[in-house]
N, C-alpha and C positions, 0 to 999 in steps of 0.2 A: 525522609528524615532518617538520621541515620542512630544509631541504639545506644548512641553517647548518653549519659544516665542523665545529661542536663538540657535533653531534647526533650521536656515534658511540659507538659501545661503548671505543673507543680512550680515549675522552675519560675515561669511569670509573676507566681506570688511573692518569688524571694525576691524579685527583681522591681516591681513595681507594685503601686499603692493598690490594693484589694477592687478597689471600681476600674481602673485602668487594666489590669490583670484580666477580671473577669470580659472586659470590652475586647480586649484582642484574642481572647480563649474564643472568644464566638467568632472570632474571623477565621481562624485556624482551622485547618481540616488537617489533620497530622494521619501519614502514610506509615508504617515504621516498613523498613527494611527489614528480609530475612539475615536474621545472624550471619549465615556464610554468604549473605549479597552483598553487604555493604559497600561503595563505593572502593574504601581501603583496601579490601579483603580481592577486589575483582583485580583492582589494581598490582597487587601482589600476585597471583595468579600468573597476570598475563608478563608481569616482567621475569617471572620464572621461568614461564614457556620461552619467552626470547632468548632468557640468558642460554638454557637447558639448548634451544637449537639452531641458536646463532652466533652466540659467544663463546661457548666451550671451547675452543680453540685458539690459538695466538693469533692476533689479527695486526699484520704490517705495518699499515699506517691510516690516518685516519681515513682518507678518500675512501679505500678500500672496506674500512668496517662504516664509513655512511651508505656505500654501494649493497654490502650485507644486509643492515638493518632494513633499507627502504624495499631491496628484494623480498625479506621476509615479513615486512609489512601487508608487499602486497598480496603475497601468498596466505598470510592470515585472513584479510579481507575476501581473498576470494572464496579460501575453504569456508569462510563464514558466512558468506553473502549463499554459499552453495548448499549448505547445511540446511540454512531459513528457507531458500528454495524449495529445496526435497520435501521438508514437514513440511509445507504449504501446500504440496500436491499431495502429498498424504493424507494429510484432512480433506482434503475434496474428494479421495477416493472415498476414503473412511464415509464421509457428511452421505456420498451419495450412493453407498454399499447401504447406508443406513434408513434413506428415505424411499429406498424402494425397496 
């Protein structure tokens, strides 16, 4: 859930009748989001990093800036898939530096 001030259980009361309110508060298991995770917030981020290292320059025509973006799509995914990787073997060195 994200930290929008009308994502509360408070907000079911303004919205509906006091026994209905309280019926769907017990369905609800509310997660909040860290301030700087919020969906919005990731979202900005990652269109920063594209602009910052794939658009900063004039780009010809379109073919060429779809050829751009999809290149550095996949280079994001991969620096990232490689990232998750590495901390992955890391905790297992860590987990098992730890259990013996």
């Amino acid at each position: 859930m994200d930290n929008l001030n009308t994502h509360t259980i408070s907000s079911l009361y303004e919205a509906f009748p006091p026994a209905e309110a309280r019926r769907l508060a017990k369905r609800l298991e509310i997660h909040y989001t860290p301030k700087h995770g919020s969906w919005l917030n990731i979202a900005e981020i990652e269109l920063s990093a594209m602009t910052r290292q794939c658009l900063s320059r004039r780009i010809a025509s379109i073919t060429s800036l779809e050829a751009k973006l999809s290149a550095w799509e996949i280079n994001s995914f991969l620096i990232c898939s490689l990232t998750i990787s590495l901390s992955l073997v890391n905790i297992v060195i860590l987990f098992n530096k730890l259990a013996y």
